[in-house]
N, CA and C atoms as a LAMMPS dump frame, in Angstrom:
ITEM: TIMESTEP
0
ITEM: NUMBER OF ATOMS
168
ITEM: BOX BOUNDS ff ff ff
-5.0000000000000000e+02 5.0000000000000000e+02
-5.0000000000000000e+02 5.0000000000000000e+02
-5.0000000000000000e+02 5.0000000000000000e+02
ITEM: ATOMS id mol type element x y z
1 1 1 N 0.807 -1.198 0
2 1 2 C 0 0 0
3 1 3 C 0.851 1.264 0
4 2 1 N 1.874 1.059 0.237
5 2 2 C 2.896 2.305 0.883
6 2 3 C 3.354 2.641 -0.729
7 3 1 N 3.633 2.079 -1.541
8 3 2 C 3.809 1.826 -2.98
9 3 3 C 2.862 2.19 -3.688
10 4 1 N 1.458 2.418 -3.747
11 4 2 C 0.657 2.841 -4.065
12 4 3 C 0.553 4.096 -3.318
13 5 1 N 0.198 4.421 -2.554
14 5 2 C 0.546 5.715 -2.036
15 5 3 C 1.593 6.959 -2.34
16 6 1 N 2.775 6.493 -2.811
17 6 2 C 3.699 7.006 -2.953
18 6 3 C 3.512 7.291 -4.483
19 7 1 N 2.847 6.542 -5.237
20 7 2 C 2.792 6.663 -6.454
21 7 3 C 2.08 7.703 -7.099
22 8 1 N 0.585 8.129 -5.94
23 8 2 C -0.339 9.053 -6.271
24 8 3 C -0.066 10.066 -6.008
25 9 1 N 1.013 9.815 -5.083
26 9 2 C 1.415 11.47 -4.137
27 9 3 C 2.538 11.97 -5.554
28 10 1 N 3.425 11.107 -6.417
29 10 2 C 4.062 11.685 -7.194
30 10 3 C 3.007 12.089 -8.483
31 11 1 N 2.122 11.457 -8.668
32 11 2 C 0.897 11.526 -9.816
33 11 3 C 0.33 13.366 -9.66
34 12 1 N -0.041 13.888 -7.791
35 12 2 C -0.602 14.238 -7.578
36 12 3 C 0.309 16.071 -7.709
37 13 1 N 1.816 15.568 -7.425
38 13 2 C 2.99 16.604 -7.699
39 13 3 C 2.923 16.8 -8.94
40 14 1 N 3.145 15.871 -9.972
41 14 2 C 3.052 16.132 -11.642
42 14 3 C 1.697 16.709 -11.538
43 15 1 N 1.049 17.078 -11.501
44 15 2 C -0.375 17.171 -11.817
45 15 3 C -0.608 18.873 -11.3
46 16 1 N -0.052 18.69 -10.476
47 16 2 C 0.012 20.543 -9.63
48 16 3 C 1.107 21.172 -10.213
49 17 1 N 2.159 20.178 -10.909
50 17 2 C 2.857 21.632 -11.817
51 17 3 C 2.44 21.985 -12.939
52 18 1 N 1.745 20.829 -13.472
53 18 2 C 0.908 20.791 -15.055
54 18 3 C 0.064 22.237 -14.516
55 19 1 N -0.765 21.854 -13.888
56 19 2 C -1.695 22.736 -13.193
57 19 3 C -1.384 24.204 -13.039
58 20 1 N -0.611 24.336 -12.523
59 20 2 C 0.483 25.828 -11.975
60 20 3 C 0.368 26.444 -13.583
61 21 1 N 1.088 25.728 -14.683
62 21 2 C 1.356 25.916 -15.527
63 21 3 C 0.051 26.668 -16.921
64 22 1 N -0.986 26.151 -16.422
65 22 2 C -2.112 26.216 -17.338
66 22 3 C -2.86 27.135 -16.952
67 23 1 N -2.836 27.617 -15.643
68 23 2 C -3.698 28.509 -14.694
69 23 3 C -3.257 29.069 -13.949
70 24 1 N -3.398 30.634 -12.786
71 24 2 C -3.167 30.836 -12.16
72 24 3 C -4.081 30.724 -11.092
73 25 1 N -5.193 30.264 -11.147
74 25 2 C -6.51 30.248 -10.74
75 25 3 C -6.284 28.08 -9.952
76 26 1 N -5.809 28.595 -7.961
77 26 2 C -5.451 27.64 -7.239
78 26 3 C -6.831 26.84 -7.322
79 27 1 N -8.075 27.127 -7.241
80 27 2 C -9.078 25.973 -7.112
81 27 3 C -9.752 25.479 -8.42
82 28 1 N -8.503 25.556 -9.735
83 28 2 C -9.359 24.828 -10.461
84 28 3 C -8.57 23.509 -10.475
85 29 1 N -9.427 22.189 -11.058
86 29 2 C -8.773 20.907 -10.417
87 29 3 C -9.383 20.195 -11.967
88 30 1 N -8.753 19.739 -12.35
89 30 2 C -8.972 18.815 -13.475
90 30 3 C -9.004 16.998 -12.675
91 31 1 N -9.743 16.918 -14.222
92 31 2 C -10.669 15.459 -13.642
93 31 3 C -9.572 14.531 -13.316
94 32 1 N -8.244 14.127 -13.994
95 32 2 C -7.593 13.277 -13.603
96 32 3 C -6.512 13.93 -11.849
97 33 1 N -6.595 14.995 -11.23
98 33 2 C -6.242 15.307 -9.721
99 33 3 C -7.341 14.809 -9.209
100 34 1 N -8.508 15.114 -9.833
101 34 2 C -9.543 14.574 -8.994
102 34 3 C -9.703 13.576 -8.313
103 35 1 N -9.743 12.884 -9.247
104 35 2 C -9.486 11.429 -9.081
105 35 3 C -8.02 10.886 -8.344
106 36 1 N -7.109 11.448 -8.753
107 36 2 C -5.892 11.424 -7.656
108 36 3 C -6.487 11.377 -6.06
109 37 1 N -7.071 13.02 -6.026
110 37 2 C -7.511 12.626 -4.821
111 37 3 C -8.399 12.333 -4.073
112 38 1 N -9.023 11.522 -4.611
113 38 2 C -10.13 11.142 -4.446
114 38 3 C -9.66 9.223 -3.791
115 39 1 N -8.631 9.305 -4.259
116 39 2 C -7.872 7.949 -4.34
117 39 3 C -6.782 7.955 -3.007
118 40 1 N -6.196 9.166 -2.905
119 40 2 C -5.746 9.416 -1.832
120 40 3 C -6.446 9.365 -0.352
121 41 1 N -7.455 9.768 -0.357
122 41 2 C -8.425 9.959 0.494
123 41 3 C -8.721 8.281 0.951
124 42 1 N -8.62 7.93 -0.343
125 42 2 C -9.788 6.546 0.215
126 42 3 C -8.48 5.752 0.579
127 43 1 N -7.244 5.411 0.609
128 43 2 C -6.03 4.638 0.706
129 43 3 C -6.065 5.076 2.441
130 44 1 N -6.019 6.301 2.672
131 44 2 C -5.88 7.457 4.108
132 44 3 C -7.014 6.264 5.003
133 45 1 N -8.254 6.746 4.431
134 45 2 C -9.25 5.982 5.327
135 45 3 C -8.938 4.616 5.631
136 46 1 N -8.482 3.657 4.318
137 46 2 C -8.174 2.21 4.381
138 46 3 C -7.699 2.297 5.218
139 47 1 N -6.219 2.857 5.81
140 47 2 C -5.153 2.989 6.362
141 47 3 C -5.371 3.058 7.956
142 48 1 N -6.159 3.967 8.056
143 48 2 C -6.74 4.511 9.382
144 48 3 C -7.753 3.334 10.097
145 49 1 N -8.62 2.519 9.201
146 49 2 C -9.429 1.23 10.047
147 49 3 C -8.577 0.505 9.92
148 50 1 N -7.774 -0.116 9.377
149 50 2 C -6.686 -0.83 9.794
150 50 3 C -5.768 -0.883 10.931
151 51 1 N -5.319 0.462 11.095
152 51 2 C -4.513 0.735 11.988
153 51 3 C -5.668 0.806 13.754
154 52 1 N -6.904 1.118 13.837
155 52 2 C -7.815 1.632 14.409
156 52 3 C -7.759 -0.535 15.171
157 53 1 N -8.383 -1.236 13.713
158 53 2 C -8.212 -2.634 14.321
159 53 3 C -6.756 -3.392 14.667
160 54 1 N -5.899 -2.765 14.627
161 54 2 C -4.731 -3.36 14.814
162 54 3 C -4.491 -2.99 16.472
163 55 1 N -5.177 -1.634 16.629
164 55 2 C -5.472 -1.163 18.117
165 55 3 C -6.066 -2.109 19.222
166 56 1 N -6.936 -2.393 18.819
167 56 2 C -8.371 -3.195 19.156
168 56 3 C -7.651 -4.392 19.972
């Protein structure tokens, strides 16, 4: 998972300089960041009940 993670977070860097580059305008977000983080988010949560039952 840590491998996947690491992968979106570099997906998510390319994507914010593309970004930087096309716009100066910080809250616009194209569909493939979206989805970056949208993917990020959900890996975070995986991460967090896992760790939550590893507590348990």
């Amino acid at each position: 998972m840590k491998r996947a993670f690491d992968d979106l977070a570099r997906k998510l860097m390319t994507a914010n300089r593309r970004l930087s580059l096309i716009t100066d305008d910080p809250f616009v977000v194209l569909d493939e960041e979206r989805e970056a983080l949208r993917r990020v988010v959900a890996l975070t949560q995986e991460w967090a009940l896992e760790d939550a039952r590893r507590r348990q």
